[in-house]
Every structure is written in structure tokens, then in C-alpha cells.
N, C-alpha and C positions, 0 to 999 in steps of 0.2 A: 058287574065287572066289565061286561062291554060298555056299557053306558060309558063308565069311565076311562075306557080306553082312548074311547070315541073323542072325549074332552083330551084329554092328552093330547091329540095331534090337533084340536080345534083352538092351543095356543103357541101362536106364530113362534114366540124364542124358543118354547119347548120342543116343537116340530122340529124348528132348525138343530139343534141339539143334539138329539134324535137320530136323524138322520145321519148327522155327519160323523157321530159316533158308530153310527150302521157303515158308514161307509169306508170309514179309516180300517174299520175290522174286517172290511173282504179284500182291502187291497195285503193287508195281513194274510189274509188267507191263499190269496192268489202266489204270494211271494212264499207259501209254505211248500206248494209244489214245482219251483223252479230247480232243478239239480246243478250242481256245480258241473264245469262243462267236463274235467278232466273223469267224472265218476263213470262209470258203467255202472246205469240206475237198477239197470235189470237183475245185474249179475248180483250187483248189493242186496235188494228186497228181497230176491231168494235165498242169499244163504243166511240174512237175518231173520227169516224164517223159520228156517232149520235150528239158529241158535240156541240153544237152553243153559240158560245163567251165564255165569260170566262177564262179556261185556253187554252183551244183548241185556241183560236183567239190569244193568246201571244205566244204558242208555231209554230205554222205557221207564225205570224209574225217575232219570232226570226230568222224562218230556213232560211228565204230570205235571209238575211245578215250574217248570220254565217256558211255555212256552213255544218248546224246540221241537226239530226236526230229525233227531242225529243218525234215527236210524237210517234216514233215505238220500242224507248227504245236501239239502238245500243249502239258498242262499239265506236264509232265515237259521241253519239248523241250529245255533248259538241257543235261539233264543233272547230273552232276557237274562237267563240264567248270571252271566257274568253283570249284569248294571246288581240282582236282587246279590250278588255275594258282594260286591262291593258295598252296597249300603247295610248288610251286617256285617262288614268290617268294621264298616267308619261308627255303626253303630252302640258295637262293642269296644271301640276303643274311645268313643267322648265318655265311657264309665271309667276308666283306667286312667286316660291320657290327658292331664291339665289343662293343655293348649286349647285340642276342640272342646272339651268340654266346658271353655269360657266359651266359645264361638256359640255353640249349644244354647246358652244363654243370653246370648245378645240378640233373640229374638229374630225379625224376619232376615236382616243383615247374616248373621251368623248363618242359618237355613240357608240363603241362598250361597255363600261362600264354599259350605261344608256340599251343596251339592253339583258345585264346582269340580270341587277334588276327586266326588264321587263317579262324573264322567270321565274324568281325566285314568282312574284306576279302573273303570268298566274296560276303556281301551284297550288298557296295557293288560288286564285281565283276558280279556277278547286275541288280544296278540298271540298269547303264547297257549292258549287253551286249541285256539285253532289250528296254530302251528303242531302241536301235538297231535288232532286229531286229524287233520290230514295226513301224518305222518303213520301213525296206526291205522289208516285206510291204504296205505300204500303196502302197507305192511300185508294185510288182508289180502291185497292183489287184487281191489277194486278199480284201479286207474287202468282207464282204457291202454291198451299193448301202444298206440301209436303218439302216446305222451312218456311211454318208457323207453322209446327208442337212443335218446338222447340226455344224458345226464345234466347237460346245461339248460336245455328244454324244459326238462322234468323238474328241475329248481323253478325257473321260472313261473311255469307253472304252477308249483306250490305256494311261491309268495303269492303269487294273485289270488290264490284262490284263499289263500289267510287275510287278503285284503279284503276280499268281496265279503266273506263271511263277518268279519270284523265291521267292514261297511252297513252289512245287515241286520247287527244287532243294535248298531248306534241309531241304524235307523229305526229299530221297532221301538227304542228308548224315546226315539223322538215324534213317533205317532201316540206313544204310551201320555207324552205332554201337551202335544195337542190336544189329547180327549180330557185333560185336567183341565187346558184353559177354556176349552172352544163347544168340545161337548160336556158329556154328562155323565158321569162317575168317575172312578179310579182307574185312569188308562192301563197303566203296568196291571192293576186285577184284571180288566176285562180281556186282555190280552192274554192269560191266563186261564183267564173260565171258557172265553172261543178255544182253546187248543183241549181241554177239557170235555166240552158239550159235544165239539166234531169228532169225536170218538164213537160217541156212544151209538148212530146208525150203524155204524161197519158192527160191532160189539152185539147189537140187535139182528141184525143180518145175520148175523154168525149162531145166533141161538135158537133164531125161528128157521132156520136153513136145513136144519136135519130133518125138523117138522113136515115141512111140505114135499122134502125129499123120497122120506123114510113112511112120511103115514104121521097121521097124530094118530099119538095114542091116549087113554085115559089117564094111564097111569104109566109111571117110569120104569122100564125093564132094560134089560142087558145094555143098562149105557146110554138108552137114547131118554133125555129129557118129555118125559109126558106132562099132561095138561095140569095135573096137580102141582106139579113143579111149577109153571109158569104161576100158578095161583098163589100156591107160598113163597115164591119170589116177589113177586109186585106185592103183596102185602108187606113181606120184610122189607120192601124199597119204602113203602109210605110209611111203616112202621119207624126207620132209621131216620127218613128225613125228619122226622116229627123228634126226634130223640135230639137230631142235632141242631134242630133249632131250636129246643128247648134249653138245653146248656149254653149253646152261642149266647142267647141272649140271655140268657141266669145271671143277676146281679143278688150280691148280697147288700141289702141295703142300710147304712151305719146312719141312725137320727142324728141331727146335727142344730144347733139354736146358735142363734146372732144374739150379739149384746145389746143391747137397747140403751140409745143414745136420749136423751134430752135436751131438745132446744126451746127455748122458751116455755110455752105451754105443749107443745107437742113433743110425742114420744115417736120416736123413730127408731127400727130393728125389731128385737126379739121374734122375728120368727122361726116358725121348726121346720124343716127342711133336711136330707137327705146326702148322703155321702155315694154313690153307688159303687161297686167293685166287684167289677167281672171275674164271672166263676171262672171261666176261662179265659184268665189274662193274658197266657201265652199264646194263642191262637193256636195257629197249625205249625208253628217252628220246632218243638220238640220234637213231632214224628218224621220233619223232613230231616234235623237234626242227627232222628235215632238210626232212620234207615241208611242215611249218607255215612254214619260212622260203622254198621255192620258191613258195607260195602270192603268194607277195609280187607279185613282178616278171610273173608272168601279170596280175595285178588293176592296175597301173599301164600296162602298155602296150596292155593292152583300153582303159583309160579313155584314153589317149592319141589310139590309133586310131580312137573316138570323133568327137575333135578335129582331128586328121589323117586322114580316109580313104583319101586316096589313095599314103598314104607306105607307099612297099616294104619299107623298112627296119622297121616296125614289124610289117608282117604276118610280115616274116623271125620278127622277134623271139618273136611271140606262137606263132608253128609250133617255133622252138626251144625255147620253154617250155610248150610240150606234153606233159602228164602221158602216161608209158608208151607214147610214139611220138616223140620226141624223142631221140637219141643224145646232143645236146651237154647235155640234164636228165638222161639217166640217169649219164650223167661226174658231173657236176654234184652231184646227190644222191649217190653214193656217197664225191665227196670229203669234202660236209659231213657225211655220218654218221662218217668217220674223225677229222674235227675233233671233234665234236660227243662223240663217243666217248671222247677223250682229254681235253676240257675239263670233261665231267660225271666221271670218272672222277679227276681234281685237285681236284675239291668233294667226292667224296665217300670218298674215299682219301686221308689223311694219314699217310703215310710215318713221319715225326717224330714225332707221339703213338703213333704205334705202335710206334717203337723204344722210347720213353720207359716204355710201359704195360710191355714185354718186360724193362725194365732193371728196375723198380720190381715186378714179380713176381718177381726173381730167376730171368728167364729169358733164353737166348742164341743165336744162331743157331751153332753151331760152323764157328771158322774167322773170323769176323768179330764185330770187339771191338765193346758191349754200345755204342749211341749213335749217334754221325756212322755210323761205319761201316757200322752194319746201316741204318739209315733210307735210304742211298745203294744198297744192298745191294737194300732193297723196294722203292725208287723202280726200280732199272733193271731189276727180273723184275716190275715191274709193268707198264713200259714195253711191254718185247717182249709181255709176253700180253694185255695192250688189241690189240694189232695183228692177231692172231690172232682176236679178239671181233670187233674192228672190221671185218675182212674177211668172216665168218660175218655180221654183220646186214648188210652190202653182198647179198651174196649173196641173203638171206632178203628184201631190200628189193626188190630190181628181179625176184626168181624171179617174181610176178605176171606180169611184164610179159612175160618170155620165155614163159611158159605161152601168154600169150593171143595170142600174135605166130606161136609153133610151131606150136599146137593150132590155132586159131581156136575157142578157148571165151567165152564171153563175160568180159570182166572182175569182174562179182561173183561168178563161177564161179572164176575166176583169183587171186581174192581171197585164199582160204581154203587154199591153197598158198605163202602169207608175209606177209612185213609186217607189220605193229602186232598186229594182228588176232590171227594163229596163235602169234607170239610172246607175245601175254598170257592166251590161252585155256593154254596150258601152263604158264606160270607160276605159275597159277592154280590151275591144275589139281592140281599139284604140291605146293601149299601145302595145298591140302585135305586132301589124304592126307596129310601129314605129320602135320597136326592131325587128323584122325582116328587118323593111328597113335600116335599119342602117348597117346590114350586107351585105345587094346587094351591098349599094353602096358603101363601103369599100372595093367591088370587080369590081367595077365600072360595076353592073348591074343598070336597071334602076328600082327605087320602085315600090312597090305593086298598092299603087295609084296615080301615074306616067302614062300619056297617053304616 
């Protein structure tokens, strides 16, 4: 493995690549701990400390998948989050909407048009997301007393400070396309898996800290995590990762034969070849999907009980829509990830252009005539293997919860055992090597995971 590491940087474009990808992602990083000027950083980090659910549990929830910063008020704290909800807009609507979904089609013209638009509503997304949360930070009584003095001040201040953040996310949109043209992977992923990976020191600090505090012990008593714990944790971490690499890449594979043409004395086609169809075609969007939509009904019956304090029925409520101690959420969230699994999986698997594309190469599923047949054919082995995915990211979604319910590890420790999180750090992960190995062997080295 180091041998070939060693080749990796011993070829010049791949070096430069490399690098520049290294380097667009620490100036990312650097812009995660600049605070907006009007915040009191102090005063913020400590009472989001203290938080428990609420908005503290949406804003941690968000940072996993976007990127962001929201708890500590940066000029980054957007994230990507607003450019990734614009492009599942524009997404979902070229399945519905005539228009782009010719654009859709007209190949690279259309793509680059449709991601046009998609900057233009990141914006305007950016605009009013911002405008909001600085506004529920004012709320909070995080702005410094000497930007409150003055009501025309204090405006002004707000716009700027919706500008910069709006500035900051267009800008990480735009380091995210540099590492597509200049480096090497998926810039919006890797921008994603850096806010991901810088987790997990603080996260380890925090588990091995009672350790050398308190004494190792052998075994775990009143509370304090012992050595066996660490032991059944790192196996359940190598155990998980092995689990979700094994689905990520799980394809069901559909045999597939060409027609054989004849020209003169040569016969040309008939060969047998392969359809592949990922077990898990939806990726990670159902459980960001399931968890964004439970958000909901906790934020409505807090404001209610507000308004009612004294009603039973609503405290019922707000204890049943309790993140990861709640049985009737965790029901709950694993049905929507099955819905959610099946409904993303109909927008982005089309059955029917896919027979059609198979009939028009002169190619056939054997056994099932070229058309209705075979499209009916994908649709029902596409059916059964979502269900299969769908039960695999159930699993991946609530493993946190059982980890920190078993173990009694903390939950940002419990984190990194599933969920959005683990699911796109590998995905990721994966993609990079590919694109790295695509360039060995285009030098006829042998790849990364190549014995």
C-alpha cells in the first residue's frame, strides 16, 4: 500500500491534483472558524452546549450533510446546504415539469443551462435562509449589546451579515467546482466528508478523556466507559464499515445479449453482458429526507406547549418525537426511510427509457421481448432490491441509537457508527479511489485496491 502511495505522488498531474484538492479544502476549513463580526462567539458555544433538542438537535443535524457551521455563527455556516436543496429541487421537478425535463435531455447544453438556474436559486435560497437565521440569533441575544444600541445599525448590520454568509456559501459552491475541474473528486462530496472527518478528533477526545481522567478500567461500571467498551466499539466500527461497503457497492446483476449483425462473411454483436442495478439506488437521500421531515412535528408541538403548558397530551407528544429515545420516532423514521427510499428511487430510475435505450442499442434481456416486457421485467427486480437497500439504511439509521442506549457512549460518539454521516464518508470515500485509480491505470499502474 505504500509502495503505491509512493507512485501516486511520483506522477506530476496526479501530484498537482492532489494537492490542490488538499489545499482548496484547508482554506474551507480555515473559513469554518471565522465568526460573523456582530456574534458573541463565546456567549453562542456555551449556551449551545447547554442545548438539548430543539434547535440545537436541527442545527447538528444539518451540519452532518451540509457542510455547515451553524452552531458557532461562521462565515461558511450556510454551508453547501442551500446550492444541495436547490439541486433536489431542480432535481425533482425535470420528473414532473416538461420544460427542464427536455433541457434534461439535450445533453451537456441542457446540464450546463439547468445548472445555471441551480446557482441563481442557491442565491436566492442563501438570501432568505440567512436572513432568517440571523434573525433567530438576535432572537437568542447572541449579538454583541454594542450592535443593539441602534435600530438602524442593527439593520445594517444584519444585511451584511446575510451578505457575507450568502457570499460564503456561493463561495464554497465555487471551491466545490474547482476540485471538479482542476482537482480530483467530487468537490461538493469532499467538502462534505472534510466537515464529517473534523469531527471525529473532538468526538475521540471526548471518549478517551474520562479514561485518563478517571483511571482505565477493565471493564465499564457506574457510567465510566472501560476497556471492553472500547474493544466492542472498534470492532462494531470495522464491523459497520464492512457492512456498508458491502450494500454501497451491491449490484444486482440483469444478463443482457446484443443481436448479431452480419456483414459479408463476418458476424458482428451477440455478446453476453450485464445490466448492473444498485441495491442501493437511493443513496443516503431517504434518511436525510426521513430525519428533515421528523424535524417538523417536534418544532410545532414545542411551539404549542408554549401556548398550552399545562396540556398532557402535548408533553405526550413532544416525549414521542424525541430523537433516539422515542420507540414510536424510531417506528416512525424507518417507515419514512422505506417510503422515501422507493419514491427517490421512481425519480431517478426509469424503467421505460431504459428498456427503450436496450431496444435501440440492439440489445435484450433473454427470455423477455425487447419493450413493455423488459421495462416491467426492471421495474419488478427493481422493486424487490430497494426493499433490501431500504431495510440496510433502517438499520444504518437508528444503529446510533442502539449503540448509545447499549453502550452508554455519548451520542456524537454513537454518531460515527451510522447515519448520513458514515454513509457519505464512504461513498466518498470510494469515489476517490476510483478517480485516482482511473489515473494509474491510464499509466498502466496497478490500482489502489488491486492485489
Amino acid at each position: 500500500m505504500w509502495e503505491k502511495i509512493r507512485v501516486i505522488f511520483t506522477i506530476p498531474e496526479l501530484r498537482q491534483k492532489i494537492l490542490l484538492t488538499l489545499g482548496l479544502l484547508a482554506i474551507y476549513r480555515i473559513g469554518w472558524f471565522i465568526p460573523l463580526p456582530i456574534i458573541d462567539a463565546e456567549q453562542m458555544r456555551a449556551q449551545m452546549a447547554e442545548q438539548q433538542g430543539g434547535l440545537a438537535t436541527l442545527l447538528e443535524q444539518v451540519a452532518v450533510f451540509s457542510a455547515s457551521q451553524l452552531s458557532e455563527a461562521t462565515i461558511f455556516g450556510l454551508g453547501i446546504m442551500p446550492y444541495i436543496s436547490a439541486s433536489i429541487i431542480f432535481q425533482l421537478l425535470g420528473s414532473v415539469w416538461a420544460p427542464l425535463e427536455k433541457l434534461q435531455k439535450e445533453g451537456e447544453t441542457g446540464r450546463k443551462k439547468i445548472n445555471e438556474y441551480t446557482r441563481y436559486a442557491t442565491v436566492a435560497i442563501c438570501f432568505v435562509q440567512s436572513w432568517m437565521y440571523v434573525a433567530q440569533l438576535q432572537n437568542w441575544g447572541f449579538i454583541r449589546e454594542s450592535f443593539m444600541s441602534d435600530g438602524s445599525l442593527m439593520f445594517r448590520w444584519h444585511l451584511l451579515s446575510v451578505v457575507v454568509m450568502t457570499a460564503g456559501t456561493v463561495f464554497l459552491m465555487w471551491l466545490g467546482e474547482q476540485i471538479d475541474e482542476f482537482g480530483i473528486g467530487n468537490g461538493i462530496s469532499l467538502l462534505i466528508m472534510a466537515g464529517i472527518l473534523a469531527r471525529m478528533p473532538q468526538a475521540g477526545a471526548d471518549l478517551l478523556k474520562p479514561l485518563f481522567e478517571q483511571g482505565i478500567e477493565l471493564s465499564s461500571r457506574s457510567g465510566q466507559i472501560g476497556v471492553d467498551t472500547l474493544l466492542v466499539l472498534a470492532a462494531l466500527f470495522v464491523g459497520v464499515i464492512m457492512g456498508v461497503v458491502f450494500i454501497t457497492q451491491g449490484q444486482r446483476r440483469i444478463p443482457t445479449q446484443s443481436a448479431k449483425h452480419v456483414r459479408g462473411r463476418r458476424v458482428f454483436g451477440g455478446g453476453r453482458q450485464y445490466l448492473p442495478l444498485r441495491v442501493n439506488q437511493a443513496g443516503v437521500m431517504p434518511i436525510i429526507f426521513a430525519s428533515s421531515l421528523l424535524l417538523v412535528p417536534s418544532f410545532i408541538f414545542a411551539g404549542l406547549s408554549r401556548l398550552f403548558p399545562e396540556s398532557v397530551l402535548l408533553r405526550s407528544l413532544i416525549d414521542a418525537f424525541q430523537r433516539g429515545t422515542s420507540f414510536p420516532y424510531n417506528v416512525l423514521y424507518v417507515v419514512l426511510i422505506y417510503f422515501f427510499c422507493y419514491f427517490w428511487t421512481a425519480i431517478t430510475f426509469n424503467p421505460k427509457d431504459m428498456a427503450n435505450n436496450l431496444k435501440d442499442f440492439g440489445t435484450f434481456i433473454p427470455g423477455y421481448r425487447p419493450g413493455k416486457r423488459t421495462a416491467d421485467y426492471l421495474e419488478k427486480v427493481m422493486v424487490r432490491i430497494t426493499y433490501v437497500g431500504a431495510g440496510f439504511l433502517a438499520v444504518v439509521a437508528i444503529l446510533p441509537t442502539i449503540i448509545n442506549g447499549a453502550l452508554k457512549v455519548p451520542p456524537q460518539i454513537a454518531s460515527f457508527y451510522g447515519g448520513t454521516g458514515l454513509l457519505i464518508a464512504v461513498s466518498v470515500a470510494f469515489d476517490l479511489v476510483q478517480k485516482i485509480d482511473s489515473h494509474l491505470v491510464m499509466r498502466n499502474y496497478r490500482g489502489l485496491l488491486e492485489k
